[in-house]
N, C-alpha and C positions, 0 to 999 in steps of 0.2 A: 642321353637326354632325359629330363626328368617334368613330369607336369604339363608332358607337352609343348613344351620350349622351341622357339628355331632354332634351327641346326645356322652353326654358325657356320654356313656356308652359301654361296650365291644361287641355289640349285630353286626355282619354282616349285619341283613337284618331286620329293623325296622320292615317293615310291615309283615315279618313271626311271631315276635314275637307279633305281635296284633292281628293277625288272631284268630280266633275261633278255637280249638283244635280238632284232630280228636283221636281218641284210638282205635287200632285193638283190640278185646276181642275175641279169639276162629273164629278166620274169620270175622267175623262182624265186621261193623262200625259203634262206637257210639257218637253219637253227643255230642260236647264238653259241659261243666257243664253251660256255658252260656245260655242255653235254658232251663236249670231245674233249677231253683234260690235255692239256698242251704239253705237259710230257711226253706223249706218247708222239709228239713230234719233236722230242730230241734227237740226236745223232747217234748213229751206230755207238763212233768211236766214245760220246759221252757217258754210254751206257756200259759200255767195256769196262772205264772209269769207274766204276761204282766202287764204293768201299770194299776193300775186302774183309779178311776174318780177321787179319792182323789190326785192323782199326781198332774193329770190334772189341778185340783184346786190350787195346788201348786205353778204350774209355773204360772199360772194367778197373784197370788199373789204376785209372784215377779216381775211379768212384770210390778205391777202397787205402788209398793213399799209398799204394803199393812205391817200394823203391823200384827205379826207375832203373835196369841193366838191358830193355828195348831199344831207344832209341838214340841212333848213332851222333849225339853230339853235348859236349862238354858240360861239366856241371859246375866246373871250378871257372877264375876267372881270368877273361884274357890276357894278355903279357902287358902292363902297369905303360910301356912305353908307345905302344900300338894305340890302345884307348887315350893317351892324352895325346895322341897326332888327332885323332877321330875330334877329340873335341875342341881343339885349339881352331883346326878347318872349320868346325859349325860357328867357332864363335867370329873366326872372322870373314861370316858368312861366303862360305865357297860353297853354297847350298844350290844352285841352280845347274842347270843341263851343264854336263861337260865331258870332255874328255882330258883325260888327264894324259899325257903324253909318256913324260916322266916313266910311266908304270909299266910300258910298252918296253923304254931303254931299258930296266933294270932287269925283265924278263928275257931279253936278247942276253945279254950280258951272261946270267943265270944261268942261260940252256950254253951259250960257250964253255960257262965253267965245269956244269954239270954234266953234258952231255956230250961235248967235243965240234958241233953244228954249228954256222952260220945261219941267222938270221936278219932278219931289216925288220927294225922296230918301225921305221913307219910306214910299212907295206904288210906285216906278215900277222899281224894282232887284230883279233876284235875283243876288247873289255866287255865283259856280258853282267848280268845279274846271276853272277853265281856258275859254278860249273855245269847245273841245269840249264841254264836256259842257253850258253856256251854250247851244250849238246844238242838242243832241240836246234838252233838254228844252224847248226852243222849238218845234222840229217835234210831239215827243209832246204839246204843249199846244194844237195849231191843228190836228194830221192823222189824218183818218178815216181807212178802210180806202177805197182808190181814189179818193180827191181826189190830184189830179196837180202837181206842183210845178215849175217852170220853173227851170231852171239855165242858166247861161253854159257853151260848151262849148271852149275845155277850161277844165278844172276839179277842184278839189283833189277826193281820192275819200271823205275822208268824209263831205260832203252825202248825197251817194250811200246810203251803207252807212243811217246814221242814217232817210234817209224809208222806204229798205226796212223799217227795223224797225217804223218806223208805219204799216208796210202802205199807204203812201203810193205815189206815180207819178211817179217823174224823169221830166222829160221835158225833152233839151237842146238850147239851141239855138244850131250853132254862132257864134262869131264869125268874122272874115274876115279871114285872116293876108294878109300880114305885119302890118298895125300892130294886128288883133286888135279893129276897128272894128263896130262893133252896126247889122245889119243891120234895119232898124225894118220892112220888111216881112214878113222872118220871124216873128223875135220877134212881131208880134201877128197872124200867120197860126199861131202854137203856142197860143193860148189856146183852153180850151174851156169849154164848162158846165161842167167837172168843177175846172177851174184853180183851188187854194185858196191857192196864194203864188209867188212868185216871188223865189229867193234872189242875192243881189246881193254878190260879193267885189270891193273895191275898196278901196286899189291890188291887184292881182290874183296870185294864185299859179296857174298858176306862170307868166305872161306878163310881168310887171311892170307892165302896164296901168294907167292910172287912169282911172275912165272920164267923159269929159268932163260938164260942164254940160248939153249937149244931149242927151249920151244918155240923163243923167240924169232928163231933163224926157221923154220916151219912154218911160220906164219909171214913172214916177211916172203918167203921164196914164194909160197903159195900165192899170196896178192900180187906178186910181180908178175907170174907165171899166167896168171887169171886176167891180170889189169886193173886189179879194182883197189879205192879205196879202204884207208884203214882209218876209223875215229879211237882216238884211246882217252880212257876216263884216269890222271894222275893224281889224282886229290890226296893219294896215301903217299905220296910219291918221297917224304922223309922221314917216314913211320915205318919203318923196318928192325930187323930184330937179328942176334946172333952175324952169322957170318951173310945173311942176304942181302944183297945191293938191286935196289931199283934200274934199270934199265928202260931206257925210252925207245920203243920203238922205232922209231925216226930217228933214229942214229944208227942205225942197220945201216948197210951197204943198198943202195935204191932205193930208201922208205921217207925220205925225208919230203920229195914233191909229192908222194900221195900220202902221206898221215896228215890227220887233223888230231892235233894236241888238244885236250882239255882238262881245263885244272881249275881249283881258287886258292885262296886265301881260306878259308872255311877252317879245314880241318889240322895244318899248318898251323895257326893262330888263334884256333879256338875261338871263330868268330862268325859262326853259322848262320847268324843271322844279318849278317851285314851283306851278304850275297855281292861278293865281288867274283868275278871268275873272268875266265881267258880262252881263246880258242886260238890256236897259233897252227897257219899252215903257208903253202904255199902264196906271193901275193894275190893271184889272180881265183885263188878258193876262199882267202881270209876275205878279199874285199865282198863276195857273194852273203859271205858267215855275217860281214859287221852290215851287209846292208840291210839282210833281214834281221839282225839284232835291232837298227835303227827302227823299222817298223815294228818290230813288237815292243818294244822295252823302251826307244829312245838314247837311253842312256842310263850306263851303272849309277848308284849314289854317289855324288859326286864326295863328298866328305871323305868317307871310304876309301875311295881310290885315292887322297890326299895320304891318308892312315897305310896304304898299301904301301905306299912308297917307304912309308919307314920300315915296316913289319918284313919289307922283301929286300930291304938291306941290313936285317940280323943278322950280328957276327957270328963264328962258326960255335960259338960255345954255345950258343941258339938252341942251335939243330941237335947237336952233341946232349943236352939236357932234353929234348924233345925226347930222344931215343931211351936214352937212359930212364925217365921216369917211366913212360910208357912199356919199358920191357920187365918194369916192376910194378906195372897194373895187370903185366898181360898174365905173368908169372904169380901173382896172387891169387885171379881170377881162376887161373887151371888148378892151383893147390885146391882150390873152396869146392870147385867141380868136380877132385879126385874126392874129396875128403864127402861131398856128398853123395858119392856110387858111380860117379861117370867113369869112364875108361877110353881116355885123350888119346886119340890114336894121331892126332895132326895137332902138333904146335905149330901157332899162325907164327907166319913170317914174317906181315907184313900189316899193314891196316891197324883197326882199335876192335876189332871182334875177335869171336871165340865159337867156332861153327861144334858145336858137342854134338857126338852123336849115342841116343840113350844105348843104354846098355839092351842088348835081344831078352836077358832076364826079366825087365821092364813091360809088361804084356800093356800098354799105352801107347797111344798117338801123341805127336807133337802140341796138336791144338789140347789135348787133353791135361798132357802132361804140363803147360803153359797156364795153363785154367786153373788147376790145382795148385800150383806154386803161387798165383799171384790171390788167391783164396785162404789158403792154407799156412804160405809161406811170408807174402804179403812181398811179395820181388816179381818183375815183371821182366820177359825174356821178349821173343821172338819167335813164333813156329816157323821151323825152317822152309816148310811146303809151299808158302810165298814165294819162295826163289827157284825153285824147280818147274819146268815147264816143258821139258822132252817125252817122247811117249816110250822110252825106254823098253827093253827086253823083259827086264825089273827093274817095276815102278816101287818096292818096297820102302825102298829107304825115302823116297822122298819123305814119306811122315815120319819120319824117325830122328830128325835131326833140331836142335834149338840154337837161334844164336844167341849170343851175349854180348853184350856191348860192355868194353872195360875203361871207357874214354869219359872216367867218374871220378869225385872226387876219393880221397881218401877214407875219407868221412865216408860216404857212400857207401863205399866197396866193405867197407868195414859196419853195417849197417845191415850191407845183402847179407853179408859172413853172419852175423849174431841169428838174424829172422831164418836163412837156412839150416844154420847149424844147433838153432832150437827145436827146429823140426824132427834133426835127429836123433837129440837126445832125449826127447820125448816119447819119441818109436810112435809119433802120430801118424794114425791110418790117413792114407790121402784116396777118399775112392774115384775112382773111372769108371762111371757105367755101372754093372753091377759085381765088379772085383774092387780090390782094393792095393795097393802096395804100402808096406811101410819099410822103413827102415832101421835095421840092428843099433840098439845101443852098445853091440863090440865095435872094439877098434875100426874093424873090418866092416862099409856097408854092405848090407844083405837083404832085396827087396825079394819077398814071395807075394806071390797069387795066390789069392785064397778066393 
């Protein structure tokens, strides 16, 4: 306001309503919420939420326009026949609550072909927003307050966050780098009376992992043995590499009445943002899954699940081109990694990452070495210490590892390639703290500490 104007609002007496509040309660007077900041009555589980370092690292990235090999989704553009279903559906307005049925049949059909299982499309499906919110209300549908839930360690973090909210018990158990192998003594020295599932990602984030046949048949025996639920995250589930084949849990011998299937469209069709997903289980678990999807979400985008239907009846040269390009994203990105000093002890299997782990010559941490590259190099990673969460014998390697995301354009990948590999013909110093490493301009990379 200017000259003393009224406020163009109905209020008599501006400055009563700026005033600090008072509240009679029972005779007392209590000092208005201004002097207790209302954060400080947020939730536990809100506060857990907080950003972590990886965020942090994010916006650094942006701020300095770094290429983008963080985060796991596509930069190229979806499949030309998938986006004109998406928009034919908006145009002839199929925009409101639905359920699209349809998407449920083609899913049944799918896990026939894929996976050898019977299902009932109209009993055994809840359509979610996305394979998130397919998990969360998977977990809200099986977890009491302190039933405990077994995870792979490392491990994507919103498992994690999601049994928090159902007052549930992570409880991880690592696997054993380099190749990220399931240690079957752990794993069933972690179960207790309390053990109500056990979540299973495979091909894996952020490892590339797929997890074999046998370890398969160790975890299926184990839940049977136990009684408990198994939820598995499939999103990679045609993104495979060389000779490894996905495997669905639920096609085990016993696993199919206690596995909760989750998947989307997402990372299949390079369409992240359209948050279509699925939770496929028994009827009487899926009807519990679609009823709390119905109270949080309502209903996936209907348009979407229009689009889904075509996108999930791509012929097989689809899938066959999915693999193929992808195994010459995954196979570029390890060349760029040898060619920068890393030493690849785990080619992914499975998924669109690349879990590096630096070299011991390397005297840096992951957040550090992450810092510098998107500073220096101007490429943004991932510090691998995010996905780690066991209190381990040795905790060492947790910082010591970065992922990469290779699920980029060509353009892109070739873009990280010039900005890395001018760094190392450069022999520019990258400091950490108060050492430095750089890199040999011989053939051979060579970091010292100085």
């Amino acid at each position: 306001m200017e000259g003393g104007s009224t406020p163009p609002w109905p209020y008599p007496n501006v400055a009563s309503c700026q005033a600090t509040p008072t509240v009679e309660l029972g005779g007392a007077v209590e000092v208005g919420a201004s002097e207790q900041p209302m954060e400080e009555k947020l939730s536990e589980a809100s506060k857990r939420a907080a950003p972590s370092p990886i965020q942090q690292l994010s916006h650094l990235a942006q701020r300095v326009g770094a290429v983008n090999l963080a985060e796991g989704f596509p930069d190229f553009p979806a499949p030309a026949h998938v986006k004109a279903a998406a928009a034919a559906a908006i145009a002839a307005d199929l925009n409101q609550y639905r359920h699209v049925q349809g998407v449920c049949d083609v899913l049944a059909a799918t896990m026939k072909r894929d996976h050898g299982f019977d299902v009932d499309p109209l009993t055994d499906f809840a359509i979610c927003c996305g394979q998130s919110e397919a998990f969360a209300a998977a977990v809200f549908a099986i977890i009491d307050p302190g039933d405990e839930v077994l995870l792979f360690d490392p491990a994507y973090e919103t498992y994690q966050t999601c049994i928090e909210l159902a007052r549930g018990v992570p409880v991880y158990v690592p696997l054993d780098p380099p190749s990220w192998t399931l240690d079957a003594d752990k794993f069933l020295k972690s179960f207790t009376s309390r053990t109500k599932a056990v979540v299973l990602n495979s091909p894996h984030n952020p490892t590339g992992k797929v997890f074999s046949k046998e370890e398969l048949l160790i975890i299926s025996q184990a839940c049977q043995q136990m009684d408990c639920f198994a939820i598995t995250d499939e999103v990679y589930e045609y993104i495979t590499y060389d000779e490894n084949k996905h495997i669905s849990l639920a096609s085990l011998p016993g696993m199919q009445q206690r596995t909760i299937i989750t998947s989307s469209l997402s990372k299949t069709y390079s369409v992240t943002g359209w948050r279509i997903g699925w939770a496929c289980a028994a009827a009487n678990i899926a009807t519990a899954i679609r009823n709390i999807h119905v109270k949080l979400t309502d209903s996936a985008p209907a348009p979407f699940q229009e689009a889904a239907l075509i996108a999930l009846t791509s012929t097989p040269d689809y899938y066959e081109s999915l693999k193929k390009d992808y195994a010459e994203r995954r196979d570029f990105i390890l060349q760029l990694l040898k060619n920068y000093g890393f030493h690849i002890s785990f080619k992914p299997q499975g998924s669109v990452f690349v879990f590096a782990e630096l070299p011991k010559s390397w005297q840096i941490s992951d957040i550090d070495f992450v810092t510098n590259l998107i500073n220096n190099a101007g490429v943004a990673a991932v510090p691998g210490r995010g996905f780690f969460h066991t209190d381990a014998d040795d905790q060492s390697y947790h910082h010591r590892y970065v992922r990469f995301a290779f699920c980029k354009s060509d353009e892109t990948l070739k873009a990280a390639a010039q900005k890395m590999m001018k760094l190392v013909k450069s022999n520019e110093k990258v400091p950490h703290d108060t050492q430095s490493f750089c890199v040999s301009k011989k053939g051979r990379n060579e970091h010292v500490t100085k």
